[in-house]
N, CA, C and O atoms as a Maestro MAE file, in Angstrom:
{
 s_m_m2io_version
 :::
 2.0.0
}

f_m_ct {
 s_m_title
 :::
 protein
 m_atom[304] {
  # First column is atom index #
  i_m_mmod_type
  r_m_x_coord
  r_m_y_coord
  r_m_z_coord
  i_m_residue_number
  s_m_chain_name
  s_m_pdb_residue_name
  s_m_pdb_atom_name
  i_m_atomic_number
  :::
  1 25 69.656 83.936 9.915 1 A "UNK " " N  " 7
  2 3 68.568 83.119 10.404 1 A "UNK " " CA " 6
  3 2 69.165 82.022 11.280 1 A "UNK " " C  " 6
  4 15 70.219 81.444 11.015 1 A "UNK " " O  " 8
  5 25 68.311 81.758 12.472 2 A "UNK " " N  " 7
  6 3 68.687 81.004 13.332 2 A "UNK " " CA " 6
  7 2 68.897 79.567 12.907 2 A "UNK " " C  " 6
  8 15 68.107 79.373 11.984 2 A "UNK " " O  " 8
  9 25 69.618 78.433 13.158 3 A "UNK " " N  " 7
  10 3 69.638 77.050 12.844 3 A "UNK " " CA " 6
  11 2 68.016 76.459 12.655 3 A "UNK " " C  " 6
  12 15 67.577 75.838 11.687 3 A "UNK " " O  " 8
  13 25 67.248 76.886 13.970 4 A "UNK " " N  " 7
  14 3 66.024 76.330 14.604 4 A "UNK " " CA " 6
  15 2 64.998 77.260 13.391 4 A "UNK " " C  " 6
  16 15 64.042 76.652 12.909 4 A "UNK " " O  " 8
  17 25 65.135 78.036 13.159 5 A "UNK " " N  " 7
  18 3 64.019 78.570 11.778 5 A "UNK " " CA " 6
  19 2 65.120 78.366 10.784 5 A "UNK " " C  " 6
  20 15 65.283 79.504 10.345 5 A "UNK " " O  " 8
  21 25 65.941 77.609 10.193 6 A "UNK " " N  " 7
  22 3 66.214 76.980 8.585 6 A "UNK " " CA " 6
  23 2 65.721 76.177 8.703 6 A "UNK " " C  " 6
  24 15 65.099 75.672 7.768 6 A "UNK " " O  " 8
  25 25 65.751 75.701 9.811 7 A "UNK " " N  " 7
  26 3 64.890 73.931 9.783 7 A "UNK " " CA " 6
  27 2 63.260 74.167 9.913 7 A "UNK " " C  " 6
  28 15 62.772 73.305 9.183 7 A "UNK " " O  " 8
  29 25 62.609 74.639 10.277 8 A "UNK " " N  " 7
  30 3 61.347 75.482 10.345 8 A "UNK " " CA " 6
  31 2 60.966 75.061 9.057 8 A "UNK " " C  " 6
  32 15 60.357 74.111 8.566 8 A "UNK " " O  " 8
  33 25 61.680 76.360 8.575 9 A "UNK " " N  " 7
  34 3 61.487 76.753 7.268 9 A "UNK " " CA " 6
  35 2 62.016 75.273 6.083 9 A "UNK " " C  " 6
  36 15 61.382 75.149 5.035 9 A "UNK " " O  " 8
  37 25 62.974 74.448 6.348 10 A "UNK " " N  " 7
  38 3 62.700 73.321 5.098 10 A "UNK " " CA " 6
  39 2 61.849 72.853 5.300 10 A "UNK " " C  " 6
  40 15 61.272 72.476 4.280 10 A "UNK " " O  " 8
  41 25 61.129 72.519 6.644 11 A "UNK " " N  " 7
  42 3 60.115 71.677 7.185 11 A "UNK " " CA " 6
  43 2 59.106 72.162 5.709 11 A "UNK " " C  " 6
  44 15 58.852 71.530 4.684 11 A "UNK " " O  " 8
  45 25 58.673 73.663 6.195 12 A "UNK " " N  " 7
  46 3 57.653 74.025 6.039 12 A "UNK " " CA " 6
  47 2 57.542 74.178 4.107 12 A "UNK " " C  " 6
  48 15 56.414 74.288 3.627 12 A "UNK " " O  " 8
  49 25 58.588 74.171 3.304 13 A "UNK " " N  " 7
  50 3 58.735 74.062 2.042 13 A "UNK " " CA " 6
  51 2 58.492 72.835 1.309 13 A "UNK " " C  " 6
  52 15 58.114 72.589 0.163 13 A "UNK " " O  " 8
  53 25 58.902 71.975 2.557 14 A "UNK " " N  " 7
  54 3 58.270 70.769 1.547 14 A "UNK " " CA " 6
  55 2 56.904 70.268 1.998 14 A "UNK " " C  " 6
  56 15 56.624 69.071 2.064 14 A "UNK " " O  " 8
  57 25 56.209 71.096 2.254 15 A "UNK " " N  " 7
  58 3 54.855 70.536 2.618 15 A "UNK " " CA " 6
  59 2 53.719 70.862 1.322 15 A "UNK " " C  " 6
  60 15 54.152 71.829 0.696 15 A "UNK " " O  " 8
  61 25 52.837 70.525 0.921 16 A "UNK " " N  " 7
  62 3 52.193 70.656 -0.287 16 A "UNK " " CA " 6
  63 2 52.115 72.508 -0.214 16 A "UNK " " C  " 6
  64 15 52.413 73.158 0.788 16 A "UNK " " O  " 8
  65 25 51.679 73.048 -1.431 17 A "UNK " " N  " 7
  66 3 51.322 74.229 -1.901 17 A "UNK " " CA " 6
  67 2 49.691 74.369 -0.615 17 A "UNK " " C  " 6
  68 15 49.421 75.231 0.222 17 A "UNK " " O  " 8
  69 25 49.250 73.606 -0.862 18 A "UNK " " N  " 7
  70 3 47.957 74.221 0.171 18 A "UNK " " CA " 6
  71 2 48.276 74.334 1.651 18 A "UNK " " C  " 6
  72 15 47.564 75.009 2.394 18 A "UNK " " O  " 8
  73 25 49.362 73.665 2.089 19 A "UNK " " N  " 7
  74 3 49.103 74.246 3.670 19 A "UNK " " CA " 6
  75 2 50.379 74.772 3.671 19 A "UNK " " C  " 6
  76 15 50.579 75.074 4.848 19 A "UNK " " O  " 8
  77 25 51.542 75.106 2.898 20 A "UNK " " N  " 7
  78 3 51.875 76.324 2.820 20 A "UNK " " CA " 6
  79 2 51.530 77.576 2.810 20 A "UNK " " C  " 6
  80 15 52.209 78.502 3.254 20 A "UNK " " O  " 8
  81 25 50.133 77.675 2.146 21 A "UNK " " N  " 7
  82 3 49.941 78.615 1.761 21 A "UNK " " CA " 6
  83 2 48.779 79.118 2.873 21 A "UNK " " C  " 6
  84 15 48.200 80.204 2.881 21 A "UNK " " O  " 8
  85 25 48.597 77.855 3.921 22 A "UNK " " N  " 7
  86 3 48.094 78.217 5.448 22 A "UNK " " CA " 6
  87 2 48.946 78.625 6.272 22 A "UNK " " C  " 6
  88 15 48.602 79.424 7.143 22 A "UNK " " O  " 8
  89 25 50.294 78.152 6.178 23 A "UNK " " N  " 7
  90 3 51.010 78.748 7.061 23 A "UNK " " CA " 6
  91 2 51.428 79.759 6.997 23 A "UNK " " C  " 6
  92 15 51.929 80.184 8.038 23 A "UNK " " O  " 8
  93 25 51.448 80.686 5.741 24 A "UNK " " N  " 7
  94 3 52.230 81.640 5.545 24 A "UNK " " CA " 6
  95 2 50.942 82.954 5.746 24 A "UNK " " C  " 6
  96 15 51.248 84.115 6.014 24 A "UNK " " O  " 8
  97 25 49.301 82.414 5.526 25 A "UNK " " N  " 7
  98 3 48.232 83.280 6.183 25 A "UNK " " CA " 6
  99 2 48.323 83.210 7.484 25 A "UNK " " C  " 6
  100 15 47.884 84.240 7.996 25 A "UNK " " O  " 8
  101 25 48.719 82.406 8.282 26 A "UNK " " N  " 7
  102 3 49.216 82.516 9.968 26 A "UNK " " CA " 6
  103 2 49.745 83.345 9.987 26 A "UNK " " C  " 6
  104 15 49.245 84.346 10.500 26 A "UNK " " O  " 8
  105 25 50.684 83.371 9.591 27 A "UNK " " N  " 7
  106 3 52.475 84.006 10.129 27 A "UNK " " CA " 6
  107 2 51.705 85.267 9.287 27 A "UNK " " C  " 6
  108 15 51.741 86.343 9.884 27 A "UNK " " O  " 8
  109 25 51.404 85.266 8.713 28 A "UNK " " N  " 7
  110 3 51.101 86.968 7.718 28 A "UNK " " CA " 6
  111 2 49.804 87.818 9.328 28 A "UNK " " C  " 6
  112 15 49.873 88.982 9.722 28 A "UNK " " O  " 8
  113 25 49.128 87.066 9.693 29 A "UNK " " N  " 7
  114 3 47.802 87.022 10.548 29 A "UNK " " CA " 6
  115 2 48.546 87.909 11.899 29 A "UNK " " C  " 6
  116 15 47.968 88.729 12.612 29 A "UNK " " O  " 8
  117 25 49.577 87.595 11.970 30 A "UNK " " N  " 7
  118 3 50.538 87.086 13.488 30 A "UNK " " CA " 6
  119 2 50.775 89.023 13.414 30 A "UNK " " C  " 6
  120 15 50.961 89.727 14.406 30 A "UNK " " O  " 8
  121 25 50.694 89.529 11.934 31 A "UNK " " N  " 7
  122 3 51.542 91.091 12.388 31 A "UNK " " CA " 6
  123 2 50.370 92.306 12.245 31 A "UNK " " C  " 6
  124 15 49.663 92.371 11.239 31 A "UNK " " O  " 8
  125 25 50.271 93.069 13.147 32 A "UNK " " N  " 7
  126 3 49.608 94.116 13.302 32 A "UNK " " CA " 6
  127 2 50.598 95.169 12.831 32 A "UNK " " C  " 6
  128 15 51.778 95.304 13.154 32 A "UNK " " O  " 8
  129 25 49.764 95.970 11.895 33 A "UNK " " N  " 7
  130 3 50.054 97.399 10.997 33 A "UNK " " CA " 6
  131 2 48.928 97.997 10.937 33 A "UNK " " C  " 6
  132 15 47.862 97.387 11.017 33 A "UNK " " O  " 8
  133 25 49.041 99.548 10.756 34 A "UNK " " N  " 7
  134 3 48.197 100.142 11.031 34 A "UNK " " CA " 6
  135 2 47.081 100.339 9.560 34 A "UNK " " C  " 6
  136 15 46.045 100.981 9.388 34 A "UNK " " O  " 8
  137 25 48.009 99.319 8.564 35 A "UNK " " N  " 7
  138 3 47.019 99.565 7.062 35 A "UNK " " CA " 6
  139 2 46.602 98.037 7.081 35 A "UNK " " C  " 6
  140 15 45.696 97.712 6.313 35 A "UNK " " O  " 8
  141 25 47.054 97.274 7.715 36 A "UNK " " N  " 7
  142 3 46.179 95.871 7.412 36 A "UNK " " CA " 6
  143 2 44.893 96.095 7.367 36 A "UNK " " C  " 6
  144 15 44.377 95.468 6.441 36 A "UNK " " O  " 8
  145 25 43.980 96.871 8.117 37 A "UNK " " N  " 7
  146 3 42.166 97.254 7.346 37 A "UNK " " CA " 6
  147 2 42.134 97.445 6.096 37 A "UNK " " C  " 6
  148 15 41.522 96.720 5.311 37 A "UNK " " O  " 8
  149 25 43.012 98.775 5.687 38 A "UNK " " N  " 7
  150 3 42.963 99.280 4.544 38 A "UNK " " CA " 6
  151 2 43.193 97.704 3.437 38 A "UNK " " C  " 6
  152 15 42.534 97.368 2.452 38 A "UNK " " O  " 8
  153 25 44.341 97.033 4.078 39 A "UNK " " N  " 7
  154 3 44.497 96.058 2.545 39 A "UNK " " CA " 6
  155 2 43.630 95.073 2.365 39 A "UNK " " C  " 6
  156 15 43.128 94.747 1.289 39 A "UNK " " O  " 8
  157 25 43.364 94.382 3.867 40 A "UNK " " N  " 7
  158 3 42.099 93.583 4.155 40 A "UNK " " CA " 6
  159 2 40.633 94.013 2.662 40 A "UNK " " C  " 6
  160 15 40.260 93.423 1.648 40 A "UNK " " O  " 8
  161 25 40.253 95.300 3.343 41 A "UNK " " N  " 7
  162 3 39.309 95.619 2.264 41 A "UNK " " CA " 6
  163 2 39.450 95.788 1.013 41 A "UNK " " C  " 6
  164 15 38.528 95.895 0.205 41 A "UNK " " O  " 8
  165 25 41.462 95.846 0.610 42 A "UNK " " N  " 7
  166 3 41.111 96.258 -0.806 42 A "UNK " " CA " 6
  167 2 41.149 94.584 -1.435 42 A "UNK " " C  " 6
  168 15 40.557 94.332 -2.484 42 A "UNK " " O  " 8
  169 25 41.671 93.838 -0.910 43 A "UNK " " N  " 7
  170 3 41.962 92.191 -1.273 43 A "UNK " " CA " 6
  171 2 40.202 91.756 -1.293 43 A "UNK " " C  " 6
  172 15 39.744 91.065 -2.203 43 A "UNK " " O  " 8
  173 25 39.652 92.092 -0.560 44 A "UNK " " N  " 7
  174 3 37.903 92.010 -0.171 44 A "UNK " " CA " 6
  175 2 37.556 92.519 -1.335 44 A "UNK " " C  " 6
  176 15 36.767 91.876 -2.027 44 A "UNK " " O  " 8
  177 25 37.919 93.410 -1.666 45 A "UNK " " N  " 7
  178 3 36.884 94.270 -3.273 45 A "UNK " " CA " 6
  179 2 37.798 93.750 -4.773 45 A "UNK " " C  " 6
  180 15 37.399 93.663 -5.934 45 A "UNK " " O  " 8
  181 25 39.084 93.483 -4.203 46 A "UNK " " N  " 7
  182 3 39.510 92.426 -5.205 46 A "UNK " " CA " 6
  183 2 38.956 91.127 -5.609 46 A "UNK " " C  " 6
  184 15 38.857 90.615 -6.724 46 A "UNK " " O  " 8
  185 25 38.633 90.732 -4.496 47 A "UNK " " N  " 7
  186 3 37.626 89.025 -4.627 47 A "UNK " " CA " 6
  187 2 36.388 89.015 -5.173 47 A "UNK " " C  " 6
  188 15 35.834 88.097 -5.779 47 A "UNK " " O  " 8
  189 25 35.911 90.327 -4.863 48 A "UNK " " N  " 7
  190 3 34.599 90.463 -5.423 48 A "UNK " " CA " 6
  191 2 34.605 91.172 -7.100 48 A "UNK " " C  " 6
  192 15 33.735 91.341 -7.955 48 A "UNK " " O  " 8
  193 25 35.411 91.328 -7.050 49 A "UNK " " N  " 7
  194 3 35.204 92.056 -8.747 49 A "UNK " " CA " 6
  195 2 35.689 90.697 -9.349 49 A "UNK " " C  " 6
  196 15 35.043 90.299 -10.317 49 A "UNK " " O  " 8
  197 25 36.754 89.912 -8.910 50 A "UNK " " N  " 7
  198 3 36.966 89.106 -9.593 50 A "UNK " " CA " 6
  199 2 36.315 87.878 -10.155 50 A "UNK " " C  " 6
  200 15 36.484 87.322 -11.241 50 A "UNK " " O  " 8
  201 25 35.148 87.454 -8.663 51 A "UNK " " N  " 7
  202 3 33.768 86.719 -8.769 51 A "UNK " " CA " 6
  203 2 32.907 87.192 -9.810 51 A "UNK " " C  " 6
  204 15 32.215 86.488 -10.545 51 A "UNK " " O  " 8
  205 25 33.018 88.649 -9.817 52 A "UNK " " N  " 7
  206 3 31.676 89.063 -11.196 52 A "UNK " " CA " 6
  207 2 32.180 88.966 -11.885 52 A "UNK " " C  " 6
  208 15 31.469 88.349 -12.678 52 A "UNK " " O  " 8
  209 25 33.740 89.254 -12.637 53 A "UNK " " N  " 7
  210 3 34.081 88.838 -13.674 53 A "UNK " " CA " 6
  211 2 33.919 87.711 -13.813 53 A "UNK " " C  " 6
  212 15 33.377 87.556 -14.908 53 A "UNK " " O  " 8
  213 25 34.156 86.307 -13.079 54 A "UNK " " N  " 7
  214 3 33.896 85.117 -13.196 54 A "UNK " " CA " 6
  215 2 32.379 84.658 -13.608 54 A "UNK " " C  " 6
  216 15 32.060 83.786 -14.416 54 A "UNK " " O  " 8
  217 25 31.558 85.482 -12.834 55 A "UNK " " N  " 7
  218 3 30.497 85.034 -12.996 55 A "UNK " " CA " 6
  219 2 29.839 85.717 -14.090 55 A "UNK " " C  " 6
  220 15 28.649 85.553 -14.357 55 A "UNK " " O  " 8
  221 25 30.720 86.578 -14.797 56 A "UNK " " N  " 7
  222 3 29.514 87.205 -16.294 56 A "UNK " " CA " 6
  223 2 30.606 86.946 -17.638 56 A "UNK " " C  " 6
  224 15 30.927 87.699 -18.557 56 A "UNK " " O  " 8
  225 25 30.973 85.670 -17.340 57 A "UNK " " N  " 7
  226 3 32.053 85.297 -17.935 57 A "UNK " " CA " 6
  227 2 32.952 85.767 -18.904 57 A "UNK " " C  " 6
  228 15 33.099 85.380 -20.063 57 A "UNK " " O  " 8
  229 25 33.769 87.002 -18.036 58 A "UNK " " N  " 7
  230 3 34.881 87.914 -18.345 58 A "UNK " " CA " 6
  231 2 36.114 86.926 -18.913 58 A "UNK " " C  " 6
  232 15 36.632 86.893 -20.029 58 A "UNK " " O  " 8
  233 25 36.411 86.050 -17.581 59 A "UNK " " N  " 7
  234 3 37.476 85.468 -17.119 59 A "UNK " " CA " 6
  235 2 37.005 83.559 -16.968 59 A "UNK " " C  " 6
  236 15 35.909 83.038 -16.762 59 A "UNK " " O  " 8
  237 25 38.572 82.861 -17.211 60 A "UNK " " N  " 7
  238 3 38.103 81.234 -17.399 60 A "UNK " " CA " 6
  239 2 38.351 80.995 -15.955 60 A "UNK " " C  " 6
  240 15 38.587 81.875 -15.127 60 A "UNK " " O  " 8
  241 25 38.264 79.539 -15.704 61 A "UNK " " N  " 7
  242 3 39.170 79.435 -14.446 61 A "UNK " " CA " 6
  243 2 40.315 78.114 -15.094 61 A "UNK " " C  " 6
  244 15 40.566 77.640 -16.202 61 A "UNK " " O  " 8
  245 25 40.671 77.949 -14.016 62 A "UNK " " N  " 7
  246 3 42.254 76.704 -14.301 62 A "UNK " " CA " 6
  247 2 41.751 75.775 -13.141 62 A "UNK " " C  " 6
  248 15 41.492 76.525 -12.201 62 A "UNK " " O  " 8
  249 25 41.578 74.888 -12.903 63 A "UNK " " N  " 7
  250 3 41.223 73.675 -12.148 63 A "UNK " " CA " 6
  251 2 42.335 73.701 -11.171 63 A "UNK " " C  " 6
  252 15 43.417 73.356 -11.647 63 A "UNK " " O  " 8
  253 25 42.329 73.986 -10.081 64 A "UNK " " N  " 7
  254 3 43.674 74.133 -8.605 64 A "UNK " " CA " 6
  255 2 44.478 73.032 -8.591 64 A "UNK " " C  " 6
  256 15 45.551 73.143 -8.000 64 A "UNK " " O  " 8
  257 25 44.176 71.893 -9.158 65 A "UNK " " N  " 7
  258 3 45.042 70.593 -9.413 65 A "UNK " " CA " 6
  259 2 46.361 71.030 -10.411 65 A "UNK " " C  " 6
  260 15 47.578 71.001 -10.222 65 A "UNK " " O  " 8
  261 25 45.400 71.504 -11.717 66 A "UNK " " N  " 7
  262 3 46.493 72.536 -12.722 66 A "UNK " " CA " 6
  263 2 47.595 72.953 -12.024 66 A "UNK " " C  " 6
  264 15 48.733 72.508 -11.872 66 A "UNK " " O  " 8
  265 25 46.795 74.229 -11.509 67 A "UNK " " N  " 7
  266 3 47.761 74.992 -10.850 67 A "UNK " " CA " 6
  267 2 48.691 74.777 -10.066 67 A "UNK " " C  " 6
  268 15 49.726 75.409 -10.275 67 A "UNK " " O  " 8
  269 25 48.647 73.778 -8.851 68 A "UNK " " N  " 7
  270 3 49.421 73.254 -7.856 68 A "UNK " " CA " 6
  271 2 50.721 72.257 -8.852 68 A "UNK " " C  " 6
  272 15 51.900 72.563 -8.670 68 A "UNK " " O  " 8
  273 25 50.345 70.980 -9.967 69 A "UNK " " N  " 7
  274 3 50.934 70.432 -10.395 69 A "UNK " " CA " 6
  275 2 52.249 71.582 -10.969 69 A "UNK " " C  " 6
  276 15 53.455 71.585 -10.721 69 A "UNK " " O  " 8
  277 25 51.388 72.512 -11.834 70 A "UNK " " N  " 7
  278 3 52.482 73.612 -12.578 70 A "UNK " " CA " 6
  279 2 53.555 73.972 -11.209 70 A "UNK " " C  " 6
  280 15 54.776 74.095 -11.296 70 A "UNK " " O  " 8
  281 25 52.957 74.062 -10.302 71 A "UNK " " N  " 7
  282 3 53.787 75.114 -9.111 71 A "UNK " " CA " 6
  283 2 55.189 74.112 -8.582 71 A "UNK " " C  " 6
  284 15 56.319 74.375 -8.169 71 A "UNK " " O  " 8
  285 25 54.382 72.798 -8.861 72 A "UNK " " N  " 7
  286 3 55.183 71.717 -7.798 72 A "UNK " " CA " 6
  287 2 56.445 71.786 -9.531 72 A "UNK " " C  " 6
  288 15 57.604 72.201 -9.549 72 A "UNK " " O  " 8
  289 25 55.627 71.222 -10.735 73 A "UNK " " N  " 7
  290 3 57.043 71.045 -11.493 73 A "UNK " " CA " 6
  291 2 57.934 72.322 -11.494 73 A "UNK " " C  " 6
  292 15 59.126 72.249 -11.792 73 A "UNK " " O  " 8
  293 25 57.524 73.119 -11.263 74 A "UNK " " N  " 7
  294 3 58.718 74.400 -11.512 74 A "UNK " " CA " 6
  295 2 59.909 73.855 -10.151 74 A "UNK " " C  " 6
  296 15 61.136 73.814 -10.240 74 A "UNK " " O  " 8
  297 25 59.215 73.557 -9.182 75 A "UNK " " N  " 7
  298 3 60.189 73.326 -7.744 75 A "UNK " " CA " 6
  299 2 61.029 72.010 -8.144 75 A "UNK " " C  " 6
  300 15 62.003 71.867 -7.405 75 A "UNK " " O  " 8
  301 25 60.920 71.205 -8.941 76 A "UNK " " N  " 7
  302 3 61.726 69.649 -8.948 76 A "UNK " " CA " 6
  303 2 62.627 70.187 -10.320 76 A "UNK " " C  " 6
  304 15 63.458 69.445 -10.843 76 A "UNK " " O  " 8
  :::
 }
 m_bond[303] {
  # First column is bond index #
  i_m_from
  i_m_to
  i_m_order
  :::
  1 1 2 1
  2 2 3 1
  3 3 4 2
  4 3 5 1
  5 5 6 1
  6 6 7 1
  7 7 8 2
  8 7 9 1
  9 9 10 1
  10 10 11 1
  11 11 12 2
  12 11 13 1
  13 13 14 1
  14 14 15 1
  15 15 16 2
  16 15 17 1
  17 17 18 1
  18 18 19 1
  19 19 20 2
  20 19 21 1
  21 21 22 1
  22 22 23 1
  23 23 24 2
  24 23 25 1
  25 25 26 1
  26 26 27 1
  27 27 28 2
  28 27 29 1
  29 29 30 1
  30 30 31 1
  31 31 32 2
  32 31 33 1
  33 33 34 1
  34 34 35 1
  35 35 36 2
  36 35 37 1
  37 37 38 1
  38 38 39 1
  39 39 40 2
  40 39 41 1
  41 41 42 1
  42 42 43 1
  43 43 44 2
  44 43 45 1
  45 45 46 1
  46 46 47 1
  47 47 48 2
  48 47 49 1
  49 49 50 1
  50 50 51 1
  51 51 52 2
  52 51 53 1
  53 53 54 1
  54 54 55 1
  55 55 56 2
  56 55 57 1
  57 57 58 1
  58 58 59 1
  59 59 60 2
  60 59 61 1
  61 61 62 1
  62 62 63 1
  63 63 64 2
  64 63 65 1
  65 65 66 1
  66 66 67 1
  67 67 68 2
  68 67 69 1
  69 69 70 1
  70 70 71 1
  71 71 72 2
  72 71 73 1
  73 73 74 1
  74 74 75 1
  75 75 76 2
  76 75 77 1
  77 77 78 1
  78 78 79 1
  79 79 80 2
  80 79 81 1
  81 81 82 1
  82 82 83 1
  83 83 84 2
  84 83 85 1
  85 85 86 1
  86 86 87 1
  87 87 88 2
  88 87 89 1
  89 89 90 1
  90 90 91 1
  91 91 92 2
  92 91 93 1
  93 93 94 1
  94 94 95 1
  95 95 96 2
  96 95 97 1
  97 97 98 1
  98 98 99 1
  99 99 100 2
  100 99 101 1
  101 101 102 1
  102 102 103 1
  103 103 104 2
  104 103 105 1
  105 105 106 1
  106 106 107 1
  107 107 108 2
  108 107 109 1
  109 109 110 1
  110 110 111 1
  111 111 112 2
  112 111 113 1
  113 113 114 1
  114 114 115 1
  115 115 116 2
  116 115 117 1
  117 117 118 1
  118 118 119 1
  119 119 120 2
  120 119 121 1
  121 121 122 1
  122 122 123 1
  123 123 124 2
  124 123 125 1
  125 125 126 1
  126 126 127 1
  127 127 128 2
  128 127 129 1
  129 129 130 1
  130 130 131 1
  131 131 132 2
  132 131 133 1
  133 133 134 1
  134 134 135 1
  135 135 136 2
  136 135 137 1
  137 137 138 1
  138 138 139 1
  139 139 140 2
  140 139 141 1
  141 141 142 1
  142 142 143 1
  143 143 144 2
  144 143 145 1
  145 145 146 1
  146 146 147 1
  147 147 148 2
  148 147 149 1
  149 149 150 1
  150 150 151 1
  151 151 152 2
  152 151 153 1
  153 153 154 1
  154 154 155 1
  155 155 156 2
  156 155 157 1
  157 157 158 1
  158 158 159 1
  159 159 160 2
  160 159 161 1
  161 161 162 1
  162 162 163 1
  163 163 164 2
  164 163 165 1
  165 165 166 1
  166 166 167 1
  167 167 168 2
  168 167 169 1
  169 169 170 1
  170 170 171 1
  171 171 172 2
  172 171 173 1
  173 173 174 1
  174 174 175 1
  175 175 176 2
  176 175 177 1
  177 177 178 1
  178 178 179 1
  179 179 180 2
  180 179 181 1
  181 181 182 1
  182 182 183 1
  183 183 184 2
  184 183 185 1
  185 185 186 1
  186 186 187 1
  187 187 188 2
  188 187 189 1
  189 189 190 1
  190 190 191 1
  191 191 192 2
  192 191 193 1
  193 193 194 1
  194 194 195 1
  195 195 196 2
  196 195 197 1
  197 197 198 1
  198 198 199 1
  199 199 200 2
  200 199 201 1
  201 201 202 1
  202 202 203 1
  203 203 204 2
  204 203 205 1
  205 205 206 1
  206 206 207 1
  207 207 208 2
  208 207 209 1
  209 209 210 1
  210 210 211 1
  211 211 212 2
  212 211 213 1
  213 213 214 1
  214 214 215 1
  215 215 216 2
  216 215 217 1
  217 217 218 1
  218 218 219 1
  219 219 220 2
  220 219 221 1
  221 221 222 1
  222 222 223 1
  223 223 224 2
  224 223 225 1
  225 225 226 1
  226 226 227 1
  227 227 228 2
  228 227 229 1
  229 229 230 1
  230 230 231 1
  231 231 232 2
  232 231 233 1
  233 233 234 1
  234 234 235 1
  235 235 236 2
  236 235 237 1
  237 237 238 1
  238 238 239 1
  239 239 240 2
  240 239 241 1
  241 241 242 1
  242 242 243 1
  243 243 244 2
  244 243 245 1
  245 245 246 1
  246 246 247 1
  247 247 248 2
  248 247 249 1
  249 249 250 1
  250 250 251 1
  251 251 252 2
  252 251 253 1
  253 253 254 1
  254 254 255 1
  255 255 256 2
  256 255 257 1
  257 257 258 1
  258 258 259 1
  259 259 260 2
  260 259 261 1
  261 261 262 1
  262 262 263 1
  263 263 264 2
  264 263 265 1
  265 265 266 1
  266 266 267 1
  267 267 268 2
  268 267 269 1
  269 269 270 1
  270 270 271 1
  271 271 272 2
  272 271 273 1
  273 273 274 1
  274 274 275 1
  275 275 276 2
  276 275 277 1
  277 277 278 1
  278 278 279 1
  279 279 280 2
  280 279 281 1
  281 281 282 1
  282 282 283 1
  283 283 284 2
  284 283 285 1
  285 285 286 1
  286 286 287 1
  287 287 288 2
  288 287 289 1
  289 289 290 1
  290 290 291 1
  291 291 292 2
  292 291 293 1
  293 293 294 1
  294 294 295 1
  295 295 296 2
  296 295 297 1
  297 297 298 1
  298 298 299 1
  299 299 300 2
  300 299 301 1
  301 301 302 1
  302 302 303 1
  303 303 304 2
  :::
 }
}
């Protein structure tokens, strides 16, 4: 890896969990394959089964504050 993307890339690690996790839907956005439809829709029918489970209360949720705090102590 080039000097100019390590530095990119620390930039981009220490930035919170949420716009990491925008940048890395960019850069994911950025590549054409000929199954990105195919996964597009299966991530699409993933979201949706997972909403009805949510919503016929299969499944709990975790508050995204939770989650992000857990993510950040594992990194320090």
């Amino acid at each position: 890896m080039s000097r100019q993307s390590e530095q990119v890339l620390a930039e981009a690690l220490s930035l919170p969990p949420i716009e990491r996790a925008e940048i890395v839907e960019k850069l994911l956005s950025g590549f054409e394959f000929s199954e990105r439809r195919t996964i597009d829709e299966l991530w699409a029918k993933e979201a949706e089964s997972r909403i009805d489970a949510y919503e016929q209360g299969e499944i709990a949720t975790i508050p995204a504050k939770e989650v992000f705090e857990k993510i950040e102590q594992r990194k320090g």
